[in-house]
BALUMPA-945554 format. One record per residue (C-alpha): x, y, z negated. Coordinates in steps of 0.02 Angstrom, whole numbers, padded with zeros to 5 digits, always signed. Example, Ala and Ser with C-alpha at 12.3 -4.5 7.8 and 13.67 -1.06 7.14 Angstrom:
// BALUMPA-945554
+00615-00225-00390;+00684-00053-00357;
***
This chain:
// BALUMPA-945554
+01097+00539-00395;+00987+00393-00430;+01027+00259-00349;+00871+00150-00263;+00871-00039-00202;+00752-00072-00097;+00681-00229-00005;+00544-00212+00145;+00659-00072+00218;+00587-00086+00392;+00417-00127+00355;+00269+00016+00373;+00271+00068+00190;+00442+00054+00174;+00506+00157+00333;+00407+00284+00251;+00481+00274+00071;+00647+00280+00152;+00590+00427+00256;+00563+00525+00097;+00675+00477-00010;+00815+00526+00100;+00711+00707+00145;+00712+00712-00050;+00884+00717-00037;+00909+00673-00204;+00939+00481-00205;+01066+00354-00139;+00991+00213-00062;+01055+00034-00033;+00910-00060+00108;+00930-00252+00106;+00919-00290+00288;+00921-00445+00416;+00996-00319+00543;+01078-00158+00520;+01048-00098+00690;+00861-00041+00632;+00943+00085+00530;+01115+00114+00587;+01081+00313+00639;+01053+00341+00434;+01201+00448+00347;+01313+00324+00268;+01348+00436+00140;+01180+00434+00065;+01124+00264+00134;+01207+00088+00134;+01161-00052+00219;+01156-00251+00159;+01147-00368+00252;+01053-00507+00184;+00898-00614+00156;+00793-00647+00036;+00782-00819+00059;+00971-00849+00059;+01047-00821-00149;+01219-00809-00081;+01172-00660+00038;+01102-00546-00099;+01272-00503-00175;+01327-00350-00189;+01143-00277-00142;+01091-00245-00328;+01205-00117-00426;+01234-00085-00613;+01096+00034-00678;+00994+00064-00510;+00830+00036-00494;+00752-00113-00380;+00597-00061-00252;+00517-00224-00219;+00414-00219-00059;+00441-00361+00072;+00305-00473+00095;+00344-00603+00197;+00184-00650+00292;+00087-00824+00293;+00229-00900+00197;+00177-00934+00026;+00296-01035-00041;+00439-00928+00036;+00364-00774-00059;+00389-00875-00197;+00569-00924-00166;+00613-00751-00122;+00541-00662-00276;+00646-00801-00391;+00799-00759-00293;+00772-00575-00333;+00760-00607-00519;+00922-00708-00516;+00998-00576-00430;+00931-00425-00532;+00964-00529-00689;+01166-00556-00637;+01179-00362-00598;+01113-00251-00732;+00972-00172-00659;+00879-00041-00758;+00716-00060-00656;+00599-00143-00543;+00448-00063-00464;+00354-00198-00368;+00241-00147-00235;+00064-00262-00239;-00092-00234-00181;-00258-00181-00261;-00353-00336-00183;-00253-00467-00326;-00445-00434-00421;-00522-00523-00254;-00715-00487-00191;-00828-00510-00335;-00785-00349-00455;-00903-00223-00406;-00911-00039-00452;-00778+00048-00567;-00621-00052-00554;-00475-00008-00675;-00300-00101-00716;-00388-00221-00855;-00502-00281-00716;-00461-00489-00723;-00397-00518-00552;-00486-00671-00466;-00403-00693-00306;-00477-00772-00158;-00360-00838-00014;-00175-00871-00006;-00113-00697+00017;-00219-00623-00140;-00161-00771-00232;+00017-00760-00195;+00031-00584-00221;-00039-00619-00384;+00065-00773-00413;+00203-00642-00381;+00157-00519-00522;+00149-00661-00628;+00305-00704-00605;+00402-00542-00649;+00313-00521-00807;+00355-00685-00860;+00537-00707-00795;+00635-00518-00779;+00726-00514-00950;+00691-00415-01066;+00809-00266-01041;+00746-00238-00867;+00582-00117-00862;+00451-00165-00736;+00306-00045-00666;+00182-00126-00561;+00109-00029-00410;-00085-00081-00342;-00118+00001-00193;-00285-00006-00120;-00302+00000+00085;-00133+00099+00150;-00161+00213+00297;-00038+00338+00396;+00080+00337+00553;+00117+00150+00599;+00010+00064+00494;-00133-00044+00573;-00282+00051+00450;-00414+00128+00534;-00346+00075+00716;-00504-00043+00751;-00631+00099+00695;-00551+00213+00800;-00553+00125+00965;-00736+00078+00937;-00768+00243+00909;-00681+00299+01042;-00716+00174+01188;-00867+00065+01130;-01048+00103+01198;-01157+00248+01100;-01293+00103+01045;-01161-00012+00965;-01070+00136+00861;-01250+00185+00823;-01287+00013+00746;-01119+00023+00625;-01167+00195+00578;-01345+00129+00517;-01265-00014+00419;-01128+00057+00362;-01160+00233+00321;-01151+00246+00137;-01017+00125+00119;-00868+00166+00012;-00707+00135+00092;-00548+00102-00016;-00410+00190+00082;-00267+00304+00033;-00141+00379+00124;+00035+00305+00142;+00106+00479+00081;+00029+00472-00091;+00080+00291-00103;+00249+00343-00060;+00233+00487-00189;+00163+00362-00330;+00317+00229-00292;+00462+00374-00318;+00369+00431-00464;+00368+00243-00559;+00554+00248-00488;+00592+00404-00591;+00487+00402-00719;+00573+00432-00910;+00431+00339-00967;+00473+00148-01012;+00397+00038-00892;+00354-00130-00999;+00253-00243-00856;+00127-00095-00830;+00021-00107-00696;-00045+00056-00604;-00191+00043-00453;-00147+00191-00337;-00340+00240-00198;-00365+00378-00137;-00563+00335-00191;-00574+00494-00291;-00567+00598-00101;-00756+00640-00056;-00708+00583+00117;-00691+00385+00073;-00848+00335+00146;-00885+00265+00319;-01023+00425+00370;-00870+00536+00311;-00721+00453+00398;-00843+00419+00567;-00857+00617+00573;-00677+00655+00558;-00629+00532+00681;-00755+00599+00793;-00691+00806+00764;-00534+00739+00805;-00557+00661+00959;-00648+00814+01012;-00822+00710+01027;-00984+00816+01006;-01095+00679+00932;-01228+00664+00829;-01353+00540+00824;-01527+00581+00841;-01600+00462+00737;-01483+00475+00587;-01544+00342+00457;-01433+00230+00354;-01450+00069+00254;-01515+00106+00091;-01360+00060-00021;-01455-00093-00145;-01493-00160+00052;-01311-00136+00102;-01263-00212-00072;-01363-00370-00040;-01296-00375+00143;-01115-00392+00090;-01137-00508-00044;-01175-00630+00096;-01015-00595+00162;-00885-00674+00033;-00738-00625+00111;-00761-00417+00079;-00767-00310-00050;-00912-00243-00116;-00960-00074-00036;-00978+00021-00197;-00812-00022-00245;-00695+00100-00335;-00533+00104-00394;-00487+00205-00527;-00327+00311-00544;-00316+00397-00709;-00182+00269-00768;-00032+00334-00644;-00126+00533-00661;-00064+00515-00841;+00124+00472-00802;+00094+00635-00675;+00038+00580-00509;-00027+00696-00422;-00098+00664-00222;+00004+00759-00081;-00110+00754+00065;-00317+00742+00086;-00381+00581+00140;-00460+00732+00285;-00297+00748+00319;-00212+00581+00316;-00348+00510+00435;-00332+00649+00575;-00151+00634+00580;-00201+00425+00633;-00325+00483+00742;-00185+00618+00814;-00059+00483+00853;-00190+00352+00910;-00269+00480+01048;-00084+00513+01094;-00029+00345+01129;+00088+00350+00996;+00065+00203+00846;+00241+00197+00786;
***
């Protein structure tokens, strides 16, 4: 079995990771925790706990193992600086235990607002903000400073949705709750914008597969959107939210911003994307990624658990 650190354990990505992993049945896992009680009803045959924390050297002993491979996904949230500390920690300890690989998780926004259309893994990143800067800062940082003999595959995912995550929670109780005119105003905006989402599973699926890869992993960086789904649009995502909740609606003045108008609109807003934004994914479909669920599908399992009461 191949044996998988992995850091961010208990956060939304990474309960799913674990999730699979262990249904995969074809792993051991070691979880660097704070507290073991979050996962103390896991198998200890297949899953060991470590107690530790990132910011503390002296606690990540005995986490890393000879020849395993490190998942990097905690993100430690408006604390710059500690990111920092934390990810030059890691490298200390991955360089004093002969790890084979790290797989760092990013995120797709490191290229920040201005890049419009087609958006590939050569796209120069220009980060806006302290968390696309740090996360950038990050990536920096393990190129530069893993040695040599330690392979590193860099994971960009664009907007993560699924079970527990906060994506898609504000449309839906607009949707849902908010009066007819003021869903009909968003709709008239917003209706040919591209989204950016993809669905935790296939982010999930794209991590194992840079984990297991036979491929050597020199620094390469891989964006992972589900922007290739005919559904990742705002008119598209609006009706499947609305079949799901079971709402006959259609408007009876359907008109939508013309897209150079919508264009414009957003360029006075420097703090989003542009809505014609699209991430490509050929570099990971190469290595052999292939999607496991339909953005269709990944959004009305959300909009399941969100009419149920259920967000966790």
């Amino acid at each position: 079995m191949d044996t998988l650190a992995i850091t961010g354990a208990t956060g939304f990505l990474g309960r799913h990771l674990v999730a699979e992993c262990i249904s995969q049945g074809r792993f051991k896992l070691r979880l660097l925790l704070r507290d073991r009680k979050k996962f103390e009803h896991l198998s200890r045959d297949t899953v060991a706990i470590c107690e530790g924390d990132l910011l503390i050297p002296e606690s990540l002993k005995g986490f890393l193992q000879p020849n395993s491979t490190l998942m990097h996904l905690a993100y430690i949230g408006n604390a710059g600086t500690a990111n920092i500390k934390a990810i030059s920690n890691l490298i200390e300890a991955v360089k004093q235990s002969s790890v084979k690989r790290v797989v760092h998780c990013s995120t797709a926004v490191v290229i920040g607002f201005n890049a419009k259309g087609f958006v590939t893994e050569n796209t120069m990143p220009a980060p806006k903000g302290e968390y696309q800067q740090i996360k950038c800062r990050i990536e920096e940082i393990l190129r530069a400073e893993l040695p040599p003999n330690v392979e590193l595959a860099i994971l960009r995912p664009t907007e993560i949705i699924g079970p527990g995550g906060q994506g898609l929670q504000g449309m839906i109780k607009r949707l849902r709750y908010e009066r007819s005119y003021k869903n009909f105003i968003y709709h008239s905006i917003l209706k040919s914008r591209r989204f950016n989402y993809v669905s935790v599973y296939n982010v999930v699926a794209a991590l194992i597969l840079l984990a297991t890869t036979t491929i050597k992993q020199m620094g390469d960086i891989y964006n992972i959107s589900d922007d290739d789904d005919i559904d990742n649009n705002y008119a598209a995502v609006e009706k499947i939210i609305y079949s799901n909740l079971k709402y006959q609606h259609e408007y009876s003045f359907d008109i939508g911003l013309p897209r150079p108008f919508l264009s414009l609109l957003f360029k006075l807003m420097p703090s989003h994307s542009p809505p014609n934004r699209i991430y490509s994914n050929s570099k990971i479909c190469s290595l052999g990624y292939r999607k496991v669920v339909t953005l269709h599908s990944a959004i009305s399992e959300v909009v399941a658990l969100e009419a149920n009461g259920a967000h966790s």
